[in-house]
C-alpha positions, -999 to 999 in steps of 0.1 A, spaced: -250 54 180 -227 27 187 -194 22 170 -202 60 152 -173 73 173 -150 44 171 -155 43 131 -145 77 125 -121 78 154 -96 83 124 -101 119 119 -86 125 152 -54 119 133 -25 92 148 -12 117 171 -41 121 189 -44 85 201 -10 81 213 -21 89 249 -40 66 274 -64 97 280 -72 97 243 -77 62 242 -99 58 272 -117 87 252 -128 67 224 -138 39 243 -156 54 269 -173 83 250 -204 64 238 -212 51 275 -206 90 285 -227 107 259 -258 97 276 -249 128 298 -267 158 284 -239 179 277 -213 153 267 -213 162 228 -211 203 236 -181 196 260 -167 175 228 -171 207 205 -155 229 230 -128 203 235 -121 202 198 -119 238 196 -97 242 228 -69 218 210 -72 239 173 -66 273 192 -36 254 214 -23 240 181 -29 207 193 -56 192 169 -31 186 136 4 178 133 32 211 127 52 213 93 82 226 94 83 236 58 50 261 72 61 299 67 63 309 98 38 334 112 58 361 118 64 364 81 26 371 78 27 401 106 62 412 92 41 413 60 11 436 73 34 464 91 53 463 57 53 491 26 42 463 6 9 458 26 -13 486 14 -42 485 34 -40 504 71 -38 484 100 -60 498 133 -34 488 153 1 491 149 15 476 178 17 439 166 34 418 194 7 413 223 32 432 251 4 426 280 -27 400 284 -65 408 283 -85 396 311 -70 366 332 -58 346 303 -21 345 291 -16 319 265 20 336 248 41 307 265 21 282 254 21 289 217 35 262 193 67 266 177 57 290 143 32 310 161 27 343 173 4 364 194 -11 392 179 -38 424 187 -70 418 170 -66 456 157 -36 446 141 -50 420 121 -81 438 114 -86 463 83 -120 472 98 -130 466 133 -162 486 148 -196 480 164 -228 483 138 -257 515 146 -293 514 149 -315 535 119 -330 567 136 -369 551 144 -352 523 150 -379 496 145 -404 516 131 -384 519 100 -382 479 94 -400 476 56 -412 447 39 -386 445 16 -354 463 11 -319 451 24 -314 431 54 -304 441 87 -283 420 109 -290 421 145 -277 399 172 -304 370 170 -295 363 132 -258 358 143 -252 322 152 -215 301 159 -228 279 129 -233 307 106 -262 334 99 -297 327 105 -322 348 84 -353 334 83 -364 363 105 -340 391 96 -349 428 94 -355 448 64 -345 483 60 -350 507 27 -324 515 2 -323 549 16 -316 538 47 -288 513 42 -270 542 24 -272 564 51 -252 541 72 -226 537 54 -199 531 79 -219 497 90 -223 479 54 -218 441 58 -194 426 34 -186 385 28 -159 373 43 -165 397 77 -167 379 105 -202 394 129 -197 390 167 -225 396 193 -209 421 218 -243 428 245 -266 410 258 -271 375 266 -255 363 231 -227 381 235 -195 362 223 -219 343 195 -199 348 162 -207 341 123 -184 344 92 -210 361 70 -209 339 33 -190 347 4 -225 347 -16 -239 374 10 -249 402 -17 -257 431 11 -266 440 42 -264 463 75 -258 453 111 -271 467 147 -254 486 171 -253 452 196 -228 434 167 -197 440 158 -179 439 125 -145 425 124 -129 428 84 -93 411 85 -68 427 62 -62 391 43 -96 371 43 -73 337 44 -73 339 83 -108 341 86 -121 304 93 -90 303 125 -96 336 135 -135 328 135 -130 293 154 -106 312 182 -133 335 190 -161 305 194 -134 287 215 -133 282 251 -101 307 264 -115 334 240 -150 332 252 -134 338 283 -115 366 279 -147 379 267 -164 375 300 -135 390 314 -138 424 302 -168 429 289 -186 460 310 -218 469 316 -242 464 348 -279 460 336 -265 444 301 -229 427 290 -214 445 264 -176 445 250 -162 474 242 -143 480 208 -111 494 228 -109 457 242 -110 440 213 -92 459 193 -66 447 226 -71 410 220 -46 385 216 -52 366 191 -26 332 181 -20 330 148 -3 299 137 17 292 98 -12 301 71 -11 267 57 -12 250 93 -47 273 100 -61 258 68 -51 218 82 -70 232 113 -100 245 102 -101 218 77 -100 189 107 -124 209 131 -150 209 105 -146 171 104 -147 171 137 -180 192 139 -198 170 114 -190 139 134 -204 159 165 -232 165 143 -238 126 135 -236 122 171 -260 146 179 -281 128 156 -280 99 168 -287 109 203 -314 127 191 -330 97 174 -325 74 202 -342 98 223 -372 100 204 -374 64 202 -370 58 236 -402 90 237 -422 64 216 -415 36 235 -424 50 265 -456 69 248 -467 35 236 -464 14 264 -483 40 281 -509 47 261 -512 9 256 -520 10 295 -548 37 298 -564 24 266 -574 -8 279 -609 -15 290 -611 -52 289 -609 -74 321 -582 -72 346 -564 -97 325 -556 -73 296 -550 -48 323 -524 -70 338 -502 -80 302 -507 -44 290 -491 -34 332 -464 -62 328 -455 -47 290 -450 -14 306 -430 -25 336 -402 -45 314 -399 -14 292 -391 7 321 -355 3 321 -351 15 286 -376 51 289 -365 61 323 -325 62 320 -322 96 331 -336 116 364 -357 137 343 -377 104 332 -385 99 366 -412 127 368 -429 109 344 -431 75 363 -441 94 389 -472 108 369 -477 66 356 -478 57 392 -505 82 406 -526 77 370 -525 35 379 -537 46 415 -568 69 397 -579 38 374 -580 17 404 -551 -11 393 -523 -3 417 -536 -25 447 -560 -56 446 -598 -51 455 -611 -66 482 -649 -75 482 -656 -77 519 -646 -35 516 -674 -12 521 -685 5 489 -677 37 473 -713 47 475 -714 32 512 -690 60 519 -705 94 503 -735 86 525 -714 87 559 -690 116 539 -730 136 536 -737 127 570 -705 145 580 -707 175 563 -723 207 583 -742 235 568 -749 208 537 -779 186 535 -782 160 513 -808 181 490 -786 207 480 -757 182 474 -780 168 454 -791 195 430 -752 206 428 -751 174 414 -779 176 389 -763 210 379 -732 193 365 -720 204 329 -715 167 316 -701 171 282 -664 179 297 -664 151 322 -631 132 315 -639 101 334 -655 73 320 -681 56 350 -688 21 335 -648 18 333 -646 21 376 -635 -8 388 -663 -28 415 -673 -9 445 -661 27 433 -680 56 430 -676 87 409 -689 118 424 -677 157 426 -653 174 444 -676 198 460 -693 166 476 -667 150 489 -649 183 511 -668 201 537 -655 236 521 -638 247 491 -628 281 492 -597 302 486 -579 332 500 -594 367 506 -597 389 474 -589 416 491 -556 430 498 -546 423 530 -528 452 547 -491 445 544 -470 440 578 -429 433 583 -436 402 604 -464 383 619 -487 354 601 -470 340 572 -494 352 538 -486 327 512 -485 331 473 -483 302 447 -440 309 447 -443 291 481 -463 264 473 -452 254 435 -429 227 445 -454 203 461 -447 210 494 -450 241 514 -419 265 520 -416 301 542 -390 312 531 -394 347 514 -430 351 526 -451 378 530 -466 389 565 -502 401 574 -504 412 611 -523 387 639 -555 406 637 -564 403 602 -554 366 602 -583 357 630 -602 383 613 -604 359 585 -636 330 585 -624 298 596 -628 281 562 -598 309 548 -574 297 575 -563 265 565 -555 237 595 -535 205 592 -557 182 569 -563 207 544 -556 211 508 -542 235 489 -549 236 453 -533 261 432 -556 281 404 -539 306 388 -507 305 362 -490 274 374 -524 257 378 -536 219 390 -506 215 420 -522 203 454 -505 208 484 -513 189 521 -511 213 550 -489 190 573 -488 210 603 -501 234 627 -482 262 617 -507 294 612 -509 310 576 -530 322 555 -534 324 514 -534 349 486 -568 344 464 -549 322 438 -548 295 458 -579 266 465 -584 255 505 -600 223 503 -616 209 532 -619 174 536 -640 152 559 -624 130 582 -640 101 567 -620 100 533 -584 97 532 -569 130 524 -536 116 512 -554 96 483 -576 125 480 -545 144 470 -532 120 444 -565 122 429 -562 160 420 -527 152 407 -538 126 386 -539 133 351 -574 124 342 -585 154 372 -560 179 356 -575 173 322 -604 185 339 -585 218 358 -571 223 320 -604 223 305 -626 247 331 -591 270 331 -604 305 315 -581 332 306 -557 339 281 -525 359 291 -532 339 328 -552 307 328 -574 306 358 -600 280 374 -624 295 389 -638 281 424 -670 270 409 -650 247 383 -631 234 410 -660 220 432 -675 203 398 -644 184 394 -652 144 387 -637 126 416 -638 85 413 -640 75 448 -632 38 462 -637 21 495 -623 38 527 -601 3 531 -592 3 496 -580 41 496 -554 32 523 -542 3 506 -537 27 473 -522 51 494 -497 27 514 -487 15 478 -484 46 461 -457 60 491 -441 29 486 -436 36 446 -424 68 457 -399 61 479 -390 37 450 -388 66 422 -369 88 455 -341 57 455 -345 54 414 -340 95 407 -310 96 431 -294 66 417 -295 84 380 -285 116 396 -253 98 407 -247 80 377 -250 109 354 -233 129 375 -204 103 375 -208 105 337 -200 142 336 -173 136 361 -151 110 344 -161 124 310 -143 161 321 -114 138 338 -108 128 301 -109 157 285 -88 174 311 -65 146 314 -60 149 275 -57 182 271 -33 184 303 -10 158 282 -11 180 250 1 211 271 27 194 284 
């Protein structure tokens, strides 16, 4: 992207880098666009200085535009207006731009400049009358700021269309979305559009001379207008605009030839944005190969520790160019826990017990489990979805399954517990989906049910909770002594205290274990693991000594990423900050 501002800095016409704001603009764009939303605010900027008549220098040989309204309330105009009350006596909504208008424009009512101006209908049936063919109907998801989309349009018969004949779509009409979520989204509908209908959630506004259409169209998209929309619109389940107010709304209209020098330079503007976007776009999804190549050149090696340690070092110097933002941060997050699963975050130590040194003391822990039946759970084991390879472990680890390695796995009673207003805390996945686990907005089951419940369904500080249904795979450490209980959708895993349940719970994050969770997950509208998928889970086990060194390393990495994520936090939202400054600070200078 760099210089593509600077290069074509030039449409911005002379004028518009007189000021130090503008200046600063250009120069410091291209460092700020790295903030998510830096090209939209340029677009909206753009359209704030056409509608201002800031963008393009005035002529005074322009006819002025009160010639143009004089002109529609004329004898000579023969077509009606909708509204004969030209000059905007009163604002709409919490905006009054009238003082601000350039020298040569005027304020005028939407109805007066509009020959037709009316909200579409729905066919009787509504969708039940869609055919396969026929003429299209335009409903609020084909109308787009950048023009019509109908690659998924309705069709509605002949018959039909002719039957709402108040609602025909003509070219040169300009479509507005007046409910719903959309609602302020315009499109000018093309001058090769042969036919068509529209929906009772868009309105049709025909101006009386089609030459105002591309201003009129770009003061509707633009920032003041969109908010005068949200200023009136009514409604309390949905947003909708009523025709009464927008027949009301002021509207500038600047010299006919001076709207054509506007439009003309905001779609200049747009198509630089565009190149922009690009660009962005591009570098991001080098930066997304970069960072999916250095990675997978890291879990694909299966040499010695050398290899591991040039493929490690290749991924570490890349790091400053894949994780510029906080949302990349996740991901090195993920990296780190994966390295600590392969066994190549800390250094073995051969003097450590082994792997297999430890399931024997983790067997001799366990009650209500002898060694046999851990045995045959073993022997049980569906092999052909085990994700793990076992002659890639490094020395001294084991691989064995979940079920083995906790004392219970269990989940919350699958019956509805009788509801109470206060009491023991009864959580659902909503409290535990972060990572961590938070009361707030809990339900309550009374005292008595809660010791009602068997020991293994009340988890204790030490446990694990593993969530299996919807938002699958997230285990969750029970930190303190705090009674609660679980709804059915959530795994308590029970760990010995001969295994450190801190690495225990990176395991089950890693992604070689959720591969696993992904793979056992049945369902279809609601993917689910069930509790017998859950204790067959692969588990690569090291050394007791070697699982505290991975965990003392892997809280250290975090803390890193902690210190990492809130330094891009800052930074971008630093970015944001002096890239609104900017724009403010230019704009400000343009109203003055």
């Amino acid at each position: 992207m760099s210089g593509l501002l600077t290069e074509h800095s030039a449409l911005l016409e002379p004028e518009m880098q007189k000021t130090n704001a503008r200046t600063v603009l250009l120069e410091q764009f291209e460092r700020l666009c790295d903030a998510p939303d830096a090209i939209p605010r340029l677009r909206l900027f753009i359209l704030d200085l056409a509608v201002r008549g800031k963008l393009v220098e005035p002529d005074s040989s322009d006819e002025p535009a009160s010639e143009t309204l004089r002109y529609f309330a004329s004898d000579e105009c023969t077509v009606p207006m909708q509204d004969k009350s030209a000059i905007v006596e009163d604002p709409v909504g919490s905006i009054d731009f009238r003082s601000q208008l350039p020298a040569g424009w005027v304020a005028a009512r939407m109805g007066t400049l509009a020959l037709k101006l009316g909200a579409g209908s729905t066919p009787l049936g509504g969708k039940s009358v869609y055919e396969n063919e026929g003429v299209p109907f335009l409903r609020s998801q084909n109308v787009h700021n950048y023009g019509l989309v109908l690659q998924d349009v309705a069709l509605i018969s002949r018959q039909t269309h002719q039957k709402m004949s108040g609602t025909h779509v003509q070219p040169g009409d300009i479509l507005l979305n007046i409910t719903g979520a959309s609602i302020g989204r315009c499109a000018i509908v093309p001058d090769d559009f042969v036919e068509g209908n529209v929906s009772q959630h868009v309105a049709i506004i025909r101006l009386k001379d089609k030459a105002i259409r591309g201003f009129i169209h770009l003061s509707l998209i633009a920032p003041m207008f969109q908010q005068m929309i949200d200023d009136v619109q009514v409604g309390v389940s949905r947003e909708g605009l009523s025709m009464r107010c927008l027949k009301l709304f002021p509207m500038p209209l600047p010299p006919l030839s001076e709207q054509h020098r506007i439009v003309a330079k905001v779609d200049e503007l747009m198509a630089l944005c565009d190149r922009l976007e690009t660009s962005q776009a591009e570098r991001e999804r080098r930066r997304e190969r970069l960072n999916a190549a250095s990675f997978g050149r890291l879990n694909s090696v299966t040499g010695d520790e050398q290899s591991y340690a040039t493929s490690l070092n290749f991924y570490v110097s890349q790091l400053r160019h894949t994780t510029v933002r906080p949302a990349d941060v996740p991901k090195l997050r993920q990296t780190i826990i994966d390295l600590a699963a392969r066994g190549v975050l800390v250094p073995h130590d051969p003097v450590d017990d082994t792997g297999a040194q430890l399931l024997e003391v983790i067997l001799d822990e366990k009650t209500g489990h002898t060694k046999q039946e851990v045995s045959r759970a073993k022997r049980s084991l569906p092999k052909p979805w085990v994700q793990i390879d076992e002659h890639t472990i490094p020395p001294g680890w084991v691989i064995t399954d979940l079920g083995s390695l906790c004392l219970s796995i269990t989940d919350g009673d699958h019956l509805p517990p009788p509801k109470s207003s206060s009491g023991v805390p009864l959580l659902v996945i909503g409290n535990v989906r972060s990572g961590s686990i938070h009361y707030e907005g809990s339900r309550f089951v009374s005292k008595e049910y809660y010791d009602a419940l068997d020991a293994i369904r009340r988890p204790r500080p030490g446990d694990i909770l593993y969530t299996l249904v919807g938002s699958f795979g997230i285990p969750v450490i029970v930190e303190d002594s705090k009674p609660f209980c679980v709804q059915r959708h959530i795994g308590i895993l029970r760990p010995p205290g001969s295994i450190n349940v801190r690495f225990l719970a990176r395991m089950l994050g890693s992604t070689q274990v959720f591969s696993q969770a992904s793979h056992l997950a049945t369902g279809i509208a609601q993917k689910t693991i069930p509790l017998s998928g859950l204790r067959q889970f692969r588990i690569p086990v090291p050394p007791l000594a070697e699982q505290h060194r991975i965990v003392a390393k892997v809280d250290e990495l975090m803390a890193l990423c902690d210190r990492l994520e809130a330094g891009l936090t800052l930074a971008q939202t630093e970015r944001r900050r002096l890239l609104e400054s900017l724009l403010q600070q230019a704009l400000m200078h343009e109203r003055a």
